[in-house]
Backbone as JSON Lines, residues from 0, in Angstrom:
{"i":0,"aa":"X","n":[-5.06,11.08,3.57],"ca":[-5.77,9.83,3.42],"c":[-7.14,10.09,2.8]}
{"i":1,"aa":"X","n":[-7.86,9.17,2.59],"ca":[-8.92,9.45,1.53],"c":[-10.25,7.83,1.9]}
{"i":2,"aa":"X","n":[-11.07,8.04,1.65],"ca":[-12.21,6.94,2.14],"c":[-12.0,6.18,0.78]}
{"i":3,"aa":"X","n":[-12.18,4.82,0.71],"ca":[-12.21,3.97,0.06],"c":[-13.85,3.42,-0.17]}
{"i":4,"aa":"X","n":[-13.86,3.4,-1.22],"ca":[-15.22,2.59,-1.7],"c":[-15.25,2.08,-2.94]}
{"i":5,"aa":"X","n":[-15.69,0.71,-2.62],"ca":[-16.02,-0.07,-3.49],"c":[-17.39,-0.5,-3.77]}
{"i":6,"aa":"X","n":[-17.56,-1.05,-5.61],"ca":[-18.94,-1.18,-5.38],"c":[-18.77,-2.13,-6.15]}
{"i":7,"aa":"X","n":[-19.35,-3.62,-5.95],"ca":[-19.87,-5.02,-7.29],"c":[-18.78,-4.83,-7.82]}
{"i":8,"aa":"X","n":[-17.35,-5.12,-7.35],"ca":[-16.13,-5.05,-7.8],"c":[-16.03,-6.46,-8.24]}
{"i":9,"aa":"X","n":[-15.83,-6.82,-9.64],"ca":[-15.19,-8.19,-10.0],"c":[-14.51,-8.22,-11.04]}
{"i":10,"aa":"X","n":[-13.5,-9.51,-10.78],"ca":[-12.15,-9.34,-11.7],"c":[-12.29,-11.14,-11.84]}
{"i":11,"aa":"X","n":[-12.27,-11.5,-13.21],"ca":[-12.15,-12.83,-13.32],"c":[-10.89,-13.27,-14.2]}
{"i":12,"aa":"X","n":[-10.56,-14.3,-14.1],"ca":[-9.59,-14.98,-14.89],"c":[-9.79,-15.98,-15.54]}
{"i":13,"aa":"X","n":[-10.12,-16.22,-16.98],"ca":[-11.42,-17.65,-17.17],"c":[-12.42,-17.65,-16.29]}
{"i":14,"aa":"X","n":[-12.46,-19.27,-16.31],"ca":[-13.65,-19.42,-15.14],"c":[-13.32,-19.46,-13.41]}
{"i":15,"aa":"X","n":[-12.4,-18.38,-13.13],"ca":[-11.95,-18.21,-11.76],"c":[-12.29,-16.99,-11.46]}
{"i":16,"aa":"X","n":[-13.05,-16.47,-10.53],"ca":[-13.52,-15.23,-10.35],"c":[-12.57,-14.86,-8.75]}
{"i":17,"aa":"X","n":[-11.34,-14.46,-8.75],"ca":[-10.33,-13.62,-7.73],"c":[-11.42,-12.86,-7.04]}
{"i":18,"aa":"X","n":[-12.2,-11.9,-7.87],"ca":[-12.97,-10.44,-6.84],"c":[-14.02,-11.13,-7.62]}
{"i":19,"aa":"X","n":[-15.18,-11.37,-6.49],"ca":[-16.51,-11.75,-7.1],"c":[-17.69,-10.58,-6.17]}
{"i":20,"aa":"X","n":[-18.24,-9.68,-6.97],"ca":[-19.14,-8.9,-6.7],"c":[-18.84,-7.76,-5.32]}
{"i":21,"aa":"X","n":[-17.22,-7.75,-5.2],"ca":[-17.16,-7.45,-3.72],"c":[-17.66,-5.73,-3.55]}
{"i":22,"aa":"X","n":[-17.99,-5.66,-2.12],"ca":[-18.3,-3.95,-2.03],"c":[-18.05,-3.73,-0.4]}
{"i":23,"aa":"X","n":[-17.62,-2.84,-0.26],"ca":[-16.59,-2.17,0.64],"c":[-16.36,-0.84,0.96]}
{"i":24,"aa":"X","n":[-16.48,-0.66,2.44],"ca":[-16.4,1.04,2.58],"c":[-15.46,1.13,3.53]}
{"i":25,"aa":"X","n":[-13.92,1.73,2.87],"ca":[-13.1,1.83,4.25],"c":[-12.84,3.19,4.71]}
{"i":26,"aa":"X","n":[-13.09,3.71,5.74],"ca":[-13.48,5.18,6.06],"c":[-11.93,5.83,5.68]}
{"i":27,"aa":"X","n":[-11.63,7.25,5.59],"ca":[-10.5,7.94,6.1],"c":[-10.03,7.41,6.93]}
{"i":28,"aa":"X","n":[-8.26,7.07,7.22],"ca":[-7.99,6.94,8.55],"c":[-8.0,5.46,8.8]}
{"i":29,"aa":"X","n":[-8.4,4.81,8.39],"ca":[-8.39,3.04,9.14],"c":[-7.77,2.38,8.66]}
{"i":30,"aa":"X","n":[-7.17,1.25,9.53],"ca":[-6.2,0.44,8.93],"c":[-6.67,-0.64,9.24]}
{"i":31,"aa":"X","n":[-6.86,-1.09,8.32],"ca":[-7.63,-2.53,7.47],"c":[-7.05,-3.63,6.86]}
{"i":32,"aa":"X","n":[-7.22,-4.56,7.46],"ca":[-6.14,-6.09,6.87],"c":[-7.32,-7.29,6.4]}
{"i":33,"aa":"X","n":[-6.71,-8.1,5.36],"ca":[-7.7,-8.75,4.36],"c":[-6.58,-9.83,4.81]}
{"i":34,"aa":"X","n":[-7.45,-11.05,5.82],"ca":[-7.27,-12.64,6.08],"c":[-7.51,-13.48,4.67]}
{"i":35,"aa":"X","n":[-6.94,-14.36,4.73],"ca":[-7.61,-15.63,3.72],"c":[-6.76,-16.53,3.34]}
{"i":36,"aa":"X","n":[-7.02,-17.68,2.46],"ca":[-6.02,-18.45,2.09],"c":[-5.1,-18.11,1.14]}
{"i":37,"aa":"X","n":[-3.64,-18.65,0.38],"ca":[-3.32,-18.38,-0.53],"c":[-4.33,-18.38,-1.89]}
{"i":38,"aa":"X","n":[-4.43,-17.63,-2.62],"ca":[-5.45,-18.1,-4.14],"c":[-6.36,-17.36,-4.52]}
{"i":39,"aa":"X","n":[-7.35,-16.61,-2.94],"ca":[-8.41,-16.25,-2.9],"c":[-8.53,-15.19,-3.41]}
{"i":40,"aa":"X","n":[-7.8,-13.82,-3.88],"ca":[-7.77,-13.08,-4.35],"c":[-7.6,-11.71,-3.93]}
{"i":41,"aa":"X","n":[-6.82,-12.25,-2.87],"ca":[-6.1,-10.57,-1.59],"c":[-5.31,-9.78,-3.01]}
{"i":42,"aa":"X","n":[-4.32,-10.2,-2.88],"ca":[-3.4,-9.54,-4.07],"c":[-3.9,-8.66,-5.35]}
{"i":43,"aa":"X","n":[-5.15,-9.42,-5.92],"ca":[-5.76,-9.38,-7.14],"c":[-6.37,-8.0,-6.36]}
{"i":44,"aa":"X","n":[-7.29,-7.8,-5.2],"ca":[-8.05,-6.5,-4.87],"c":[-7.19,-5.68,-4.61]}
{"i":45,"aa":"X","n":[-6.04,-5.7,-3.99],"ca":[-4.93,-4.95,-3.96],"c":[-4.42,-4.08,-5.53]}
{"i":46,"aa":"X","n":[-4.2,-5.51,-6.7],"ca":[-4.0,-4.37,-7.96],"c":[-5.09,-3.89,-8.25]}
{"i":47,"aa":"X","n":[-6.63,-4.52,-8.08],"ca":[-7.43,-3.49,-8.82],"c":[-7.35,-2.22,-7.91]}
{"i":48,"aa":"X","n":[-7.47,-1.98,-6.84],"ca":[-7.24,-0.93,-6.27],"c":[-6.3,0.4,-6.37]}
{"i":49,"aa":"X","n":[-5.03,-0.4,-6.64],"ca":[-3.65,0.34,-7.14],"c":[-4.22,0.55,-8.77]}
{"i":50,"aa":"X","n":[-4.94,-0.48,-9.54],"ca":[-4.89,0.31,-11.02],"c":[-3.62,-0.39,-11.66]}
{"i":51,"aa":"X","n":[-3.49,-1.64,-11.02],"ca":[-2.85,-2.59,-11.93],"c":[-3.46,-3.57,-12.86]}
{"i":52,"aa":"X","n":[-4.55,-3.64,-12.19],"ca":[-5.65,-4.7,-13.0],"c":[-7.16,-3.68,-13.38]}
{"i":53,"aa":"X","n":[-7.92,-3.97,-14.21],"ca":[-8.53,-3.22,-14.87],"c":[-9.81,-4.22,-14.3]}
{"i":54,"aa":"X","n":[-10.77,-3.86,-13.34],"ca":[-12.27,-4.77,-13.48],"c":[-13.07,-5.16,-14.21]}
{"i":55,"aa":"X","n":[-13.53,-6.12,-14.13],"ca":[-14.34,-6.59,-15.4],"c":[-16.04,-5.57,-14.98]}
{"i":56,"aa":"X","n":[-16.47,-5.64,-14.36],"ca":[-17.26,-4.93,-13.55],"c":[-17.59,-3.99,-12.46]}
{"i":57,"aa":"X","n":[-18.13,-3.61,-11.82],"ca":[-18.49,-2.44,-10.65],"c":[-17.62,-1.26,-11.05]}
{"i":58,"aa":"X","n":[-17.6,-0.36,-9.58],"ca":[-16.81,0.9,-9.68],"c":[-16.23,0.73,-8.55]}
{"i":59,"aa":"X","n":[-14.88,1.39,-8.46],"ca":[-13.64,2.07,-7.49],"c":[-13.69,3.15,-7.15]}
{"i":60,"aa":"X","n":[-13.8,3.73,-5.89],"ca":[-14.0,5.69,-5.96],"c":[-12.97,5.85,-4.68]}
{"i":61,"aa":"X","n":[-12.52,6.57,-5.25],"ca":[-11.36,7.01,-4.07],"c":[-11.8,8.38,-3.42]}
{"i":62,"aa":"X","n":[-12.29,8.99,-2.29],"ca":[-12.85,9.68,-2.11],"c":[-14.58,9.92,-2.77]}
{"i":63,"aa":"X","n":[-13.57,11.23,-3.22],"ca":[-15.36,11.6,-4.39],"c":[-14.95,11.46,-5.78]}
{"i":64,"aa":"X","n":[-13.33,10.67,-5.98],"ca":[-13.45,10.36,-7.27],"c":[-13.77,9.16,-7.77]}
{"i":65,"aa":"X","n":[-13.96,9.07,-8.98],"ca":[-13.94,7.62,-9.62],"c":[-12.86,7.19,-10.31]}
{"i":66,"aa":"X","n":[-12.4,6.23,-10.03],"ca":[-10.99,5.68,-10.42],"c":[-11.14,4.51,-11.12]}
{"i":67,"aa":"X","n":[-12.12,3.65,-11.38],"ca":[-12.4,2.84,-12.3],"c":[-14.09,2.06,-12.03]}
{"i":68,"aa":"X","n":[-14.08,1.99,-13.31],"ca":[-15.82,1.98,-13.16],"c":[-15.96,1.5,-15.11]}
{"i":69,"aa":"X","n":[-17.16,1.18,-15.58],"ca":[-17.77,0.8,-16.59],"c":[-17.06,1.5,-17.86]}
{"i":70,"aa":"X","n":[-17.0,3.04,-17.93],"ca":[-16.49,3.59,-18.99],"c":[-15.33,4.97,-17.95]}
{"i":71,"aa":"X","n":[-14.93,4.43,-17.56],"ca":[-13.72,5.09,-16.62],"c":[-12.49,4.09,-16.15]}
{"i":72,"aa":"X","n":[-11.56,4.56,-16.56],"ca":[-10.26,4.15,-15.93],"c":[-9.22,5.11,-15.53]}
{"i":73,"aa":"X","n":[-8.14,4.94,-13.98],"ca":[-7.83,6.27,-13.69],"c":[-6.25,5.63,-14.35]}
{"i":74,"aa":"X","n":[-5.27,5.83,-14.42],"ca":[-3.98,4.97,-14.58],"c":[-3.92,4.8,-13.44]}
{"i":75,"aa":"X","n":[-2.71,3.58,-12.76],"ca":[-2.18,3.61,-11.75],"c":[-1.21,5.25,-11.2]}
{"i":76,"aa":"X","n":[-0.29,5.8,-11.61],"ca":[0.48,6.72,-11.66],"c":[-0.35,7.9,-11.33]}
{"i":77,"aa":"X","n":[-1.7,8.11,-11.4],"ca":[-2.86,9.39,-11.67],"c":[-3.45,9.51,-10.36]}
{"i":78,"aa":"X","n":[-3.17,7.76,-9.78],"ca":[-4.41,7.35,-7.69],"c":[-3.9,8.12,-7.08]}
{"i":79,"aa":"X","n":[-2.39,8.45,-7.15],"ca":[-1.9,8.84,-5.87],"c":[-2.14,7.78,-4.79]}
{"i":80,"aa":"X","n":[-1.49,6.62,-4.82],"ca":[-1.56,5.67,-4.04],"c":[-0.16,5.46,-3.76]}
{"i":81,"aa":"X","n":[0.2,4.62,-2.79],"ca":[1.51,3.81,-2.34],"c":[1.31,2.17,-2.61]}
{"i":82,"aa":"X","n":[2.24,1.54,-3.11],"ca":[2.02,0.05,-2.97],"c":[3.27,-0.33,-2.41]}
{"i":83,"aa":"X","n":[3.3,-1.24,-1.27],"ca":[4.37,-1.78,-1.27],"c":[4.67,-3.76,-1.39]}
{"i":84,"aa":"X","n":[5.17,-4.08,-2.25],"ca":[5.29,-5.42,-2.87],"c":[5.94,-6.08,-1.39]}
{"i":85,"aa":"X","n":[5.67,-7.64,-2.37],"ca":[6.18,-8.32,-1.0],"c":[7.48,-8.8,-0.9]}
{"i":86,"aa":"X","n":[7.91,-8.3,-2.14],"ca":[9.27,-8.61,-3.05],"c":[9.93,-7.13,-2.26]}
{"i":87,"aa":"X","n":[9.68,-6.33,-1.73],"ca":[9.98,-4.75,-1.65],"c":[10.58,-4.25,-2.62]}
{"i":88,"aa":"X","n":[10.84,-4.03,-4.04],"ca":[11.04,-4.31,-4.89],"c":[12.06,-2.72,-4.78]}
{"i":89,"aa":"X","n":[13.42,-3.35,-4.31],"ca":[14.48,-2.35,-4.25],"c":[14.77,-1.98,-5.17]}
{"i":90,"aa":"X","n":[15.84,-1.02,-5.75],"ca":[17.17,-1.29,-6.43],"c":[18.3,-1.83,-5.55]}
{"i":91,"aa":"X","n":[18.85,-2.49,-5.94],"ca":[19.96,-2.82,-5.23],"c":[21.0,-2.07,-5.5]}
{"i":92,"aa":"X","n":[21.58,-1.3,-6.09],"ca":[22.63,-0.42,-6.81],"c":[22.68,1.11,-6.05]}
{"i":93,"aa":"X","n":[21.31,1.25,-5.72],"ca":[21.04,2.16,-5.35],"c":[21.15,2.21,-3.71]}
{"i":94,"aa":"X","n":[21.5,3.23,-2.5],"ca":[21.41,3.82,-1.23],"c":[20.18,3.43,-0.57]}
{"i":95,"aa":"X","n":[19.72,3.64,0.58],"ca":[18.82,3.56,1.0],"c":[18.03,5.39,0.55]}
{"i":96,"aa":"X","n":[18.48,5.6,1.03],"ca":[18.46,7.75,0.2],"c":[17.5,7.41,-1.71]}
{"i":97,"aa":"X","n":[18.12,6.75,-1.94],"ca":[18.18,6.88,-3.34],"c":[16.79,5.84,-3.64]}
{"i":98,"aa":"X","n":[16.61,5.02,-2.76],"ca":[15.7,4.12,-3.11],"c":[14.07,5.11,-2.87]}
{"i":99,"aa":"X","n":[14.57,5.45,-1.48],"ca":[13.28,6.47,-1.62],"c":[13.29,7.57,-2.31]}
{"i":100,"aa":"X","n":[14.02,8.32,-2.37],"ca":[13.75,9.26,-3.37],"c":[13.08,8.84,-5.03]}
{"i":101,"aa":"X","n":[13.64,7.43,-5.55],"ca":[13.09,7.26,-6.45],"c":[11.51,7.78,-7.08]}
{"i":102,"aa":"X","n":[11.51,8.34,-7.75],"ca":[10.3,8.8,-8.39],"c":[9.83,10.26,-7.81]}
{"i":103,"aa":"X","n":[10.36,10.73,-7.17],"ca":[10.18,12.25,-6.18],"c":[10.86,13.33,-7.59]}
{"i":104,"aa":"X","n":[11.53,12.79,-8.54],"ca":[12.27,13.68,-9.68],"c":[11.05,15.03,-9.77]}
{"i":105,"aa":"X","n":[10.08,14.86,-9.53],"ca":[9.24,15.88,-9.75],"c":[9.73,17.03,-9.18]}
{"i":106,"aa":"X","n":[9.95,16.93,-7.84],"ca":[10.69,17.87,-6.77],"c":[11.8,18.49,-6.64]}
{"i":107,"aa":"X","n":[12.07,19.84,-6.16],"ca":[13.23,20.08,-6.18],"c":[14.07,19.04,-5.46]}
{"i":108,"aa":"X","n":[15.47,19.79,-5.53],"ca":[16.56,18.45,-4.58],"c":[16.3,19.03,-3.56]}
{"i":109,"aa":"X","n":[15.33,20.44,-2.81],"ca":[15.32,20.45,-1.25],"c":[14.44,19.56,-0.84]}
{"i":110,"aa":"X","n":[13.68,19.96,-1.87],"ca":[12.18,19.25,-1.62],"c":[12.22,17.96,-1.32]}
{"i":111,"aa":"X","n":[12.88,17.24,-2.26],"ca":[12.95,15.89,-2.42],"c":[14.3,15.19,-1.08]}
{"i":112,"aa":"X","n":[15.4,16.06,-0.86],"ca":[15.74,15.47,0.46],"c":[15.22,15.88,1.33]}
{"i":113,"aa":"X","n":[14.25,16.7,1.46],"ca":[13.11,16.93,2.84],"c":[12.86,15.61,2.47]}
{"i":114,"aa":"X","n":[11.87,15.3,2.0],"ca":[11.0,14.03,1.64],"c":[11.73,12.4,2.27]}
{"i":115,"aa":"X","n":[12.99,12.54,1.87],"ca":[13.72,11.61,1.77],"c":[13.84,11.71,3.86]}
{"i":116,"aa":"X","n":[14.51,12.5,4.05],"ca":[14.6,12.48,5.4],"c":[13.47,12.51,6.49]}
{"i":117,"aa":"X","n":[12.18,12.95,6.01],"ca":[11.08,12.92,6.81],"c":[10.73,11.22,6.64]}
{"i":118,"aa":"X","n":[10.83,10.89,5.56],"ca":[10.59,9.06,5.42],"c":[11.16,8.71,6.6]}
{"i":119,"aa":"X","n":[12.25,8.75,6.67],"ca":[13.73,8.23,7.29],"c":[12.9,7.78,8.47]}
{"i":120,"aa":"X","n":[12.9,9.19,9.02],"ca":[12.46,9.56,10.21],"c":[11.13,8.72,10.67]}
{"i":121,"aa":"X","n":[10.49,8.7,10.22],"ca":[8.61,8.09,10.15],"c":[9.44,6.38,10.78]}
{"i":122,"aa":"X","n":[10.02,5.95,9.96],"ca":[10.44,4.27,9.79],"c":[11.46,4.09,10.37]}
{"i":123,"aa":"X","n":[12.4,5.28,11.16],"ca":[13.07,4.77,12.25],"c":[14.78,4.45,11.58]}
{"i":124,"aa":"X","n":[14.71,4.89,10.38],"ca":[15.86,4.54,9.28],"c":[16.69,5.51,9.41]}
{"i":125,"aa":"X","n":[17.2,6.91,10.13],"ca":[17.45,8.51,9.69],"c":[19.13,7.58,9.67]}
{"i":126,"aa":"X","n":[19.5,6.69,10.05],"ca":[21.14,7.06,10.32],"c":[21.34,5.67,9.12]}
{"i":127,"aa":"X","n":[20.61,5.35,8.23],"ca":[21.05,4.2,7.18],"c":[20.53,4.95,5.71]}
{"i":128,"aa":"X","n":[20.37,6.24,5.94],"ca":[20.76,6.67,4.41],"c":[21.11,6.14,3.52]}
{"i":129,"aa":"X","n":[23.12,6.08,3.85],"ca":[23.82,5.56,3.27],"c":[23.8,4.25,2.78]}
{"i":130,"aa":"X","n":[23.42,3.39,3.54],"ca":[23.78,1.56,3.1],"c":[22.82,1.65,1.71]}
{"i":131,"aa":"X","n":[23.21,0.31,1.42],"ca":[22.6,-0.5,0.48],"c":[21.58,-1.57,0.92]}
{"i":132,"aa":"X","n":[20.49,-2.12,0.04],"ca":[19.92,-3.27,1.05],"c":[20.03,-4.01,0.95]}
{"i":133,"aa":"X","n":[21.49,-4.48,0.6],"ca":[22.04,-6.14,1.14],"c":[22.75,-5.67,2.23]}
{"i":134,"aa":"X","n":[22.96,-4.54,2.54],"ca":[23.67,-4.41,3.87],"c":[22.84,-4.34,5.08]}
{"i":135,"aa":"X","n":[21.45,-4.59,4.79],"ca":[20.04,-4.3,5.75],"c":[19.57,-6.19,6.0]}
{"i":136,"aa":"X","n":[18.78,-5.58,6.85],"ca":[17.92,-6.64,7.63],"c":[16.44,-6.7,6.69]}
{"i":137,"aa":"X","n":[16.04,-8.37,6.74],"ca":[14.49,-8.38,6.66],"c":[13.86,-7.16,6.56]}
{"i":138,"aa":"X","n":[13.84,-6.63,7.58],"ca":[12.6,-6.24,8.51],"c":[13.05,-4.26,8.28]}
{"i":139,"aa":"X","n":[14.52,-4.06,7.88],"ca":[14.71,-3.13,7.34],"c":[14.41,-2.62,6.15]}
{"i":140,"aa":"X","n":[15.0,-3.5,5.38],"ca":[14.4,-3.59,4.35],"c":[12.85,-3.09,3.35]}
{"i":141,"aa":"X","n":[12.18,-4.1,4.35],"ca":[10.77,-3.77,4.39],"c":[10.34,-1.69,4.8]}
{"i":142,"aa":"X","n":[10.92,-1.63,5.86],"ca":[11.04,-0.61,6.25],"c":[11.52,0.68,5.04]}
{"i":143,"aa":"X","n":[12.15,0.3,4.3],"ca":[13.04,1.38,3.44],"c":[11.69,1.2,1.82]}
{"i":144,"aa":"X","n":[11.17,0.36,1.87],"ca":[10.29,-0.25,0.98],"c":[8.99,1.04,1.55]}
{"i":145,"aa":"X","n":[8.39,0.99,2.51],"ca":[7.15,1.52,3.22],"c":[7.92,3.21,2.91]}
{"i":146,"aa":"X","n":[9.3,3.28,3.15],"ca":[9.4,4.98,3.68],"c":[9.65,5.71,1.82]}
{"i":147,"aa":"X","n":[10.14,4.68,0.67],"ca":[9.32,4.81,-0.52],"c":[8.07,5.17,-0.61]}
{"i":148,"aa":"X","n":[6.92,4.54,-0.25],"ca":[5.8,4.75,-0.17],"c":[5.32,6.08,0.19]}
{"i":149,"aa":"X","n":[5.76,6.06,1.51],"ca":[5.39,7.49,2.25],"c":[5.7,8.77,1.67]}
{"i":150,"aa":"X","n":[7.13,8.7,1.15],"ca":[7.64,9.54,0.95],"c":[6.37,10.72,-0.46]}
{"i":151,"aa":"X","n":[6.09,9.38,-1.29],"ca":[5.16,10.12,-2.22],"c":[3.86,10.6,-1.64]}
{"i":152,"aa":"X","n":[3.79,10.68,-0.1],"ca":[2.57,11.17,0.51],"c":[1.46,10.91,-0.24]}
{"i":153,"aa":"X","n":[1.02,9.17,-0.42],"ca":[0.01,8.72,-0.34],"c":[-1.96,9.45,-0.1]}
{"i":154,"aa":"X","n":[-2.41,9.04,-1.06],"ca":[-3.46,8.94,-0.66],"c":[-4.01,7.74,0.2]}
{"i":155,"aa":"X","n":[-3.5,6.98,-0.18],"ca":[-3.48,5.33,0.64],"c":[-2.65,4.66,0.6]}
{"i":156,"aa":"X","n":[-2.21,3.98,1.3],"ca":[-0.86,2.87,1.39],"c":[-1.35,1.22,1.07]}
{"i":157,"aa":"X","n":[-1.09,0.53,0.4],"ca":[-1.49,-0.62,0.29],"c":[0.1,-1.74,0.5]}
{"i":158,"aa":"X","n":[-0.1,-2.7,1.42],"ca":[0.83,-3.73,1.23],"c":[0.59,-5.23,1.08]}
{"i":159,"aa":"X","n":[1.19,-5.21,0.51],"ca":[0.8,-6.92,-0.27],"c":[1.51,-7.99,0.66]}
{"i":160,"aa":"X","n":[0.93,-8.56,1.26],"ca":[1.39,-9.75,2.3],"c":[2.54,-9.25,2.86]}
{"i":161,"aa":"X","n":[2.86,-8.11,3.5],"ca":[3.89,-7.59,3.8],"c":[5.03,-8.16,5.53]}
{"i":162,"aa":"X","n":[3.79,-9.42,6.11],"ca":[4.55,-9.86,6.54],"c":[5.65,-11.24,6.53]}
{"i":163,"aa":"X","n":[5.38,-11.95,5.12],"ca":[5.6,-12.97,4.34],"c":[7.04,-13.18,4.66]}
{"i":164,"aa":"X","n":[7.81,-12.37,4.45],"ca":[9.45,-12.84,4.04],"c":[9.73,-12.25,5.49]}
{"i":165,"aa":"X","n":[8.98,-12.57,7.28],"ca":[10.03,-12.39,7.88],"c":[9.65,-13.87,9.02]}
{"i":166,"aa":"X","n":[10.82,-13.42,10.12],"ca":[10.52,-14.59,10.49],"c":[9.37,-14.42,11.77]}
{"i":167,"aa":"X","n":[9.35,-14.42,12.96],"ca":[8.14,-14.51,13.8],"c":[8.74,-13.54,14.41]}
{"i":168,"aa":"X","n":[10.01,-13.86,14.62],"ca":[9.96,-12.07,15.81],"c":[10.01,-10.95,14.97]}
{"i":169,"aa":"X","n":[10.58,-10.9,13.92],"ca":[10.46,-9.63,13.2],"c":[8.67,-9.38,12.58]}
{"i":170,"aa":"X","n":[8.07,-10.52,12.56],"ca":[6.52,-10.22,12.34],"c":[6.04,-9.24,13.89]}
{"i":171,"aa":"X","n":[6.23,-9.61,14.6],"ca":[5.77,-9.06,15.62],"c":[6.4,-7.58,15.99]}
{"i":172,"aa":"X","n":[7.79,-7.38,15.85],"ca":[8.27,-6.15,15.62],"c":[7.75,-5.28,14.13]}
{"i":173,"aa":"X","n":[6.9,-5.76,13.21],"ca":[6.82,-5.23,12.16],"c":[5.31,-5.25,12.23]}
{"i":174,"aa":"X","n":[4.87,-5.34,13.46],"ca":[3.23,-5.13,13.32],"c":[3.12,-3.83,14.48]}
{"i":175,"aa":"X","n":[4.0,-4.09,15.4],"ca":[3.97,-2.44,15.99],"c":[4.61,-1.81,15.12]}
{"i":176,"aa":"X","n":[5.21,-1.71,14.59],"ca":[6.08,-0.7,13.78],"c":[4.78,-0.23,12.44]}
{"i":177,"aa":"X","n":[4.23,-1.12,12.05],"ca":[2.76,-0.62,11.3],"c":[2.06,0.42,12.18]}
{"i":178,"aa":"X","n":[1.61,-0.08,13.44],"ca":[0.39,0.63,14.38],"c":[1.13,2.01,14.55]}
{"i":179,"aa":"X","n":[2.58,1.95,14.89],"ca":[3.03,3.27,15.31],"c":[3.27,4.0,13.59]}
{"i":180,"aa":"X","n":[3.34,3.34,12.34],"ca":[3.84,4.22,11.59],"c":[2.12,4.9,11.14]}
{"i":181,"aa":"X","n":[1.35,3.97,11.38],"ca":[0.08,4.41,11.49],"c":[-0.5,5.44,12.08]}
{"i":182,"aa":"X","n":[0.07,5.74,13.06],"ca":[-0.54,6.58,13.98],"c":[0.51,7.78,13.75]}
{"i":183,"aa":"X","n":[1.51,7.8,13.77],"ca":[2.01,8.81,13.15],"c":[2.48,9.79,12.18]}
{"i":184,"aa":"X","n":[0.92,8.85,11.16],"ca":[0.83,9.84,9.62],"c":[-0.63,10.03,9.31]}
{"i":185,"aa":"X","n":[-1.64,9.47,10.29],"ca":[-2.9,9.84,10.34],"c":[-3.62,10.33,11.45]}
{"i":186,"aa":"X","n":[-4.2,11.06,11.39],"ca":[-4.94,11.81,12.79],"c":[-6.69,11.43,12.77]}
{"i":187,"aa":"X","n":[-6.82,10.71,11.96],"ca":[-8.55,11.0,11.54],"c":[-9.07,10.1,12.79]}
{"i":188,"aa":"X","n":[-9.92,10.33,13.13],"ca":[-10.68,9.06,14.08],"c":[-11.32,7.69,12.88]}
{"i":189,"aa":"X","n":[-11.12,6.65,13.74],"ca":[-11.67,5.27,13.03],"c":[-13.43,5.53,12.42]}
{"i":190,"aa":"X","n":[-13.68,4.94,11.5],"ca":[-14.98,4.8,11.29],"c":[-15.44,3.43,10.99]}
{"i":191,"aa":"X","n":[-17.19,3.1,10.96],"ca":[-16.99,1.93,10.45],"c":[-16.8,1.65,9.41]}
{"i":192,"aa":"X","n":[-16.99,-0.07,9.26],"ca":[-16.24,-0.72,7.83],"c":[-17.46,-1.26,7.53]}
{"i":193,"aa":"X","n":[-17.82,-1.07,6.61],"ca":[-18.85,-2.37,5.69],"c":[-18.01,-3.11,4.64]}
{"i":194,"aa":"X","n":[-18.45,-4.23,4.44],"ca":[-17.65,-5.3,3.6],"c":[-18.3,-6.31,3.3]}
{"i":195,"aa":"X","n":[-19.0,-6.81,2.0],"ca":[-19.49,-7.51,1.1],"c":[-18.79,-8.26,0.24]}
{"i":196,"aa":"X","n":[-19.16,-9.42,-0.18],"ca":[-18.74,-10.14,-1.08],"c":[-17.7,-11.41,-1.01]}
{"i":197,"aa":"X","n":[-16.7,-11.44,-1.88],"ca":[-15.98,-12.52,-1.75],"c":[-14.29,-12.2,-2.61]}
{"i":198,"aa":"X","n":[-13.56,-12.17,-1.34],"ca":[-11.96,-12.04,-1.04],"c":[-11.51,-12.05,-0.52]}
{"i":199,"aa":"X","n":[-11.1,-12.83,0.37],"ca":[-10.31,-13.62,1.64],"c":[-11.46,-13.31,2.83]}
{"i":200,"aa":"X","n":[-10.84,-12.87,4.15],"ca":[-11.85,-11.96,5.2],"c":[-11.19,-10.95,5.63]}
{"i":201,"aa":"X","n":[-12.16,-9.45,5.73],"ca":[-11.77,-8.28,6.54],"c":[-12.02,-7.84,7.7]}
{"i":202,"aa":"X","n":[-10.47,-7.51,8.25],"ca":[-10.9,-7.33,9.32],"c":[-9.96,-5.69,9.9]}
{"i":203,"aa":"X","n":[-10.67,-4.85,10.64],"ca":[-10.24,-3.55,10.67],"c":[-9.48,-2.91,12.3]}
């Protein structure tokens, strides 16, 4: 994991400013959720963060690097980040095995079914390898989406309204299942949060 900082981060669209001047310090280690209405521009700080959207202003530093700033841009592919969509954006053709492994090609095949099976394991998935995810649940689903993520051992994990497509009990089963997947891929102690500006509300 890695400290997050932001500084006079803004991203406009015409005359709609999504990220207006925001600045933000999220320590190593904390897990941090952004309230607000639909519109306000959760999503939008989410891609500039990931390095989907390019700022019109401030800087991004991921640790002690800089990842986008005035005459700096990092690619998305370069953060070493995780995103997970709210779409969980499967293959369908593909295994549950196969979905995470996706993009691990770097790795050997031990390497990469270590990877694949330590996911498994983290998200509670080890015995659905095999299926497909129309043969899965909501809330599995989601699950096979996050152990993608992990699997590329993250510098940070980001999820985009990730409790959207379930219904109320699986929200509530999918918010311990956060705290515990939380706690069982970070060791750092909490620090505080500072948070400036304007994009939904944070809360840690």
């Amino acid at each position: 994991m890695a400290e997050l900082r932001i500084e006079e981060l803004s991203r406009h669209f015409g005359d709609i400013r999504a990220v207006d001047a925001l600045s933000a310090t999220l320590p190593e280690g904390s897990f941090t959720a952004l309230l607000g209405p639909s519109g306000c521009g959760k999503s939008t700080l989410l891609r500039l963060i990931a390095g989907l959207e390019r700022p019109h202003s401030g800087q991004l530093w991921l640790g002690d690097t800089l990842v986008a700033g005035p005459r700096r841009f990092v690619e998305p592919e370069a953060r070493s980040l995780g995103m997970v969509f709210q779409s969980y954006a499967l293959w369908p053709h593909m295994s549950v095995a196969g979905n995470i492994g996706f993009g691990l090609n770097r790795l050997t095949r031990v390497e990469r079914e270590a990877r694949i099976r330590e996911a498994l394991a983290i998200v509670g998935l080890a015995e659905m390898a095999g299926r497909k995810p129309h043969e899965l649940s909501g809330g599995q689903r989601q699950r096979v989406a996050l152990a993608r993520s992990l699997a590329a051992r993250p510098r940070i994990l980001l999820l985009d309204e990730p409790l959207a497509n379930l219904d109320a009990h699986l929200r509530q089963s999918m918010l311990a299942e956060f705290r515990r997947i939380h706690a069982a891929t970070d060791s750092s102690p909490p620090g505080a949060m500072n948070f400036q500006g304007r994009v939904g509300r944070a809360l840690q």
